[in-house]
C-alpha positions in Angstrom: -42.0 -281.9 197.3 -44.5 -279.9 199.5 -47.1 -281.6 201.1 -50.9 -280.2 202.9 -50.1 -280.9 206.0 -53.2 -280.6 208.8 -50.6 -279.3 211.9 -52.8 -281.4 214.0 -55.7 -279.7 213.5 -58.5 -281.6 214.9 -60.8 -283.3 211.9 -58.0 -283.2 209.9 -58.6 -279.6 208.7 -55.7 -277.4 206.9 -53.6 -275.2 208.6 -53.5 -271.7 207.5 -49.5 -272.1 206.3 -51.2 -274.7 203.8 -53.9 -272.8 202.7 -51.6 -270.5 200.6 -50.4 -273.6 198.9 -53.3 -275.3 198.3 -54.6 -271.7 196.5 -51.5 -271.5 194.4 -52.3 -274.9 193.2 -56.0 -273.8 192.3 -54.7 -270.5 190.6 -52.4 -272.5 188.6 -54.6 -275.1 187.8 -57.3 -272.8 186.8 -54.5 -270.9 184.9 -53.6 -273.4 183.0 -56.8 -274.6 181.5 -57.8 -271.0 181.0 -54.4 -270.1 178.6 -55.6 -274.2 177.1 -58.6 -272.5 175.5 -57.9 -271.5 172.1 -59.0 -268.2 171.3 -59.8 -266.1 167.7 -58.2 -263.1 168.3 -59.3 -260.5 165.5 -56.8 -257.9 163.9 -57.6 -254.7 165.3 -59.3 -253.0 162.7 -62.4 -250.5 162.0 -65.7 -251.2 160.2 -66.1 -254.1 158.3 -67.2 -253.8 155.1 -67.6 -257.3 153.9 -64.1 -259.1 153.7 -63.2 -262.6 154.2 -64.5 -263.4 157.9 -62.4 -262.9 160.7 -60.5 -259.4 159.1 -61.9 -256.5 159.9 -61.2 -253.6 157.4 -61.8 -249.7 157.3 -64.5 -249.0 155.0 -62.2 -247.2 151.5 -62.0 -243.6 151.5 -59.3 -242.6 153.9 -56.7 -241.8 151.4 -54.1 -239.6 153.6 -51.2 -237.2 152.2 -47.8 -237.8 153.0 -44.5 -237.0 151.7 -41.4 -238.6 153.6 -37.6 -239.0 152.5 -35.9 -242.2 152.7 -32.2 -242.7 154.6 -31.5 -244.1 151.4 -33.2 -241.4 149.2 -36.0 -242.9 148.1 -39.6 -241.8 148.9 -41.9 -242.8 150.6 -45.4 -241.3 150.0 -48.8 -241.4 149.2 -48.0 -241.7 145.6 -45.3 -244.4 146.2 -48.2 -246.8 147.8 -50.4 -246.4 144.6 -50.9 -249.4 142.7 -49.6 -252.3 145.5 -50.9 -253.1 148.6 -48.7 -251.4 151.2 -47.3 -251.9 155.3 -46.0 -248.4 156.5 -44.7 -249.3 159.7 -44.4 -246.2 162.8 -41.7 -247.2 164.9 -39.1 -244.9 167.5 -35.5 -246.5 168.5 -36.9 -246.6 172.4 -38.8 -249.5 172.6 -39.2 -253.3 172.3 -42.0 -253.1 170.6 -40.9 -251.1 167.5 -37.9 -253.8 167.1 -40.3 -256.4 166.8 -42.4 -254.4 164.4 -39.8 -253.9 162.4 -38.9 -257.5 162.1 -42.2 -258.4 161.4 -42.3 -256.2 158.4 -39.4 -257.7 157.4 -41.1 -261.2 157.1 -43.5 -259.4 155.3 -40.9 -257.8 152.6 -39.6 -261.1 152.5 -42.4 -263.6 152.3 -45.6 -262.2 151.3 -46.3 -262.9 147.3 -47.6 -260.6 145.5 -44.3 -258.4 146.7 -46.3 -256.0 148.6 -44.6 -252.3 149.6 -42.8 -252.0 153.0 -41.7 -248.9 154.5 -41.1 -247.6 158.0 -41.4 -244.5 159.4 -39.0 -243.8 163.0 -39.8 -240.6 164.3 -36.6 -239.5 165.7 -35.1 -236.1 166.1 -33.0 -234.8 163.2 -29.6 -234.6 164.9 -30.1 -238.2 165.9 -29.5 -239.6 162.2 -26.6 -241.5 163.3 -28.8 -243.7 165.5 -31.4 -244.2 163.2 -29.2 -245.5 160.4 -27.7 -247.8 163.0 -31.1 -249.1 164.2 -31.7 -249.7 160.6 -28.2 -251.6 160.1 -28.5 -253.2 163.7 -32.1 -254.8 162.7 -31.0 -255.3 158.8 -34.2 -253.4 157.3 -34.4 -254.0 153.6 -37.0 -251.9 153.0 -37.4 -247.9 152.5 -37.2 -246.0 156.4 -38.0 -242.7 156.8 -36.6 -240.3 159.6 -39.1 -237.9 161.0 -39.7 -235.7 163.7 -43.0 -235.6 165.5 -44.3 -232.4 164.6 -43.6 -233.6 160.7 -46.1 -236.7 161.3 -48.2 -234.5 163.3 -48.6 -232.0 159.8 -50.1 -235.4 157.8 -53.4 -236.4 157.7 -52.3 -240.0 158.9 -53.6 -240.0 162.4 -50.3 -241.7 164.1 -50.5 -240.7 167.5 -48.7 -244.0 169.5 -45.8 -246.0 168.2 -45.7 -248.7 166.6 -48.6 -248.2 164.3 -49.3 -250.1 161.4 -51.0 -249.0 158.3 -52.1 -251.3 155.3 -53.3 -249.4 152.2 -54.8 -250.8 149.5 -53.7 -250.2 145.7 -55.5 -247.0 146.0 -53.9 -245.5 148.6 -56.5 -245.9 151.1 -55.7 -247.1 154.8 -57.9 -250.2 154.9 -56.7 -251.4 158.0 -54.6 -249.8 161.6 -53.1 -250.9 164.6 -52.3 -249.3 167.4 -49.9 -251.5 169.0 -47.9 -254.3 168.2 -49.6 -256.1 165.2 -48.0 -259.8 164.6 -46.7 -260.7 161.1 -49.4 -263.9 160.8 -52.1 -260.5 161.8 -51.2 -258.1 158.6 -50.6 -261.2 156.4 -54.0 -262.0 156.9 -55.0 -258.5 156.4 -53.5 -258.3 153.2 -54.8 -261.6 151.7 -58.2 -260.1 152.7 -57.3 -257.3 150.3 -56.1 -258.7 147.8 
């Protein structure tokens, strides 16, 4: 157990080899009742334009074009997200974070009632197909993926720029709400009961 000791300093005062514990104990302290605060942390969103509190939606009217095909064959489009709310999840095999998109799409494809339309997009070179379908296997995605390249995402009207991004459109094919970033399953479940 470490101790302040005063290295017989007179008046008791602390020695400089104690001051550096006596600050980690402060930072620590002051550490802990900081990350004791709970906080509302909003999902990162646009405009609000009058949904439940605490979601903040893009206004409607962003209603991009995009035409991707599925490993599996199936599309994945803007027509394909007409007529139920959608998560189109931009992911790359690189990073941590994409992973644990994907997963959280997953508990969304899983859980969320009404079913609501998953799909992700991995932007991923075309002679690296191999790895993509066994990213998909690896992480055991359910839902539609697409493989694209960069410059295929950079031809749509979608605005991707960083991965992973998350789009939710609503049944009409608008974007209603985006992250840039990693975006929790808890955050786009409440965007989507805000939508609905």
């Amino acid at each position: 157990m470490a101790s302040l000791a005063t290295d017989g300093c007179a008046g008791g005062m602390l020695a400089p080899r104690s001051l550096g514990w006596l600050s980690l104990v402060w930072l620590l302290l002051g550490f802990a009742l900081g990350c004791g605060a709970e906080s509302v942390q909003q999902p990162r969103g646009v405009v609000d334009d009058g949904a439940k509190p605490g979601v903040r939606l893009i206004a409607p009217g962003d209603r991009p074009q995009f035409r991707f095909r599925a490993l599996d064959g199936r599309e994945v489009s803007s027509d394909v997200v007409l007529g139920r709310n959608s998560v189109v999840a931009f992911l790359a095999t690189f990073d941590w974070a994409s992973q644990a998109q994907a997963r959280f799409v997953s508990g969304i494809a899983l859980h969320h009632k009404p079913r609501t339309n998953c799909f992700a997009v991995i932007i991923e070179l075309p002679e690296n197909e191999a790895l993509v379908e066994s990213y998909v296997q690896t992480l055991g995605l359910k839902y539609p993926v697409a493989q694209v390249t960069s410059e295929m995402l950079g031809a749509t009207s979608l605005g991707v720029t960083t991965v992973p991004t998350v789009l939710v459109f609503d049944t009409g094919g608008n974007v209603v709400w985006r992250s840039r970033g990693l975006a929790t399953e808890d955050e786009i479940q409440e965007v989507l009961r805000a939508v609905e």
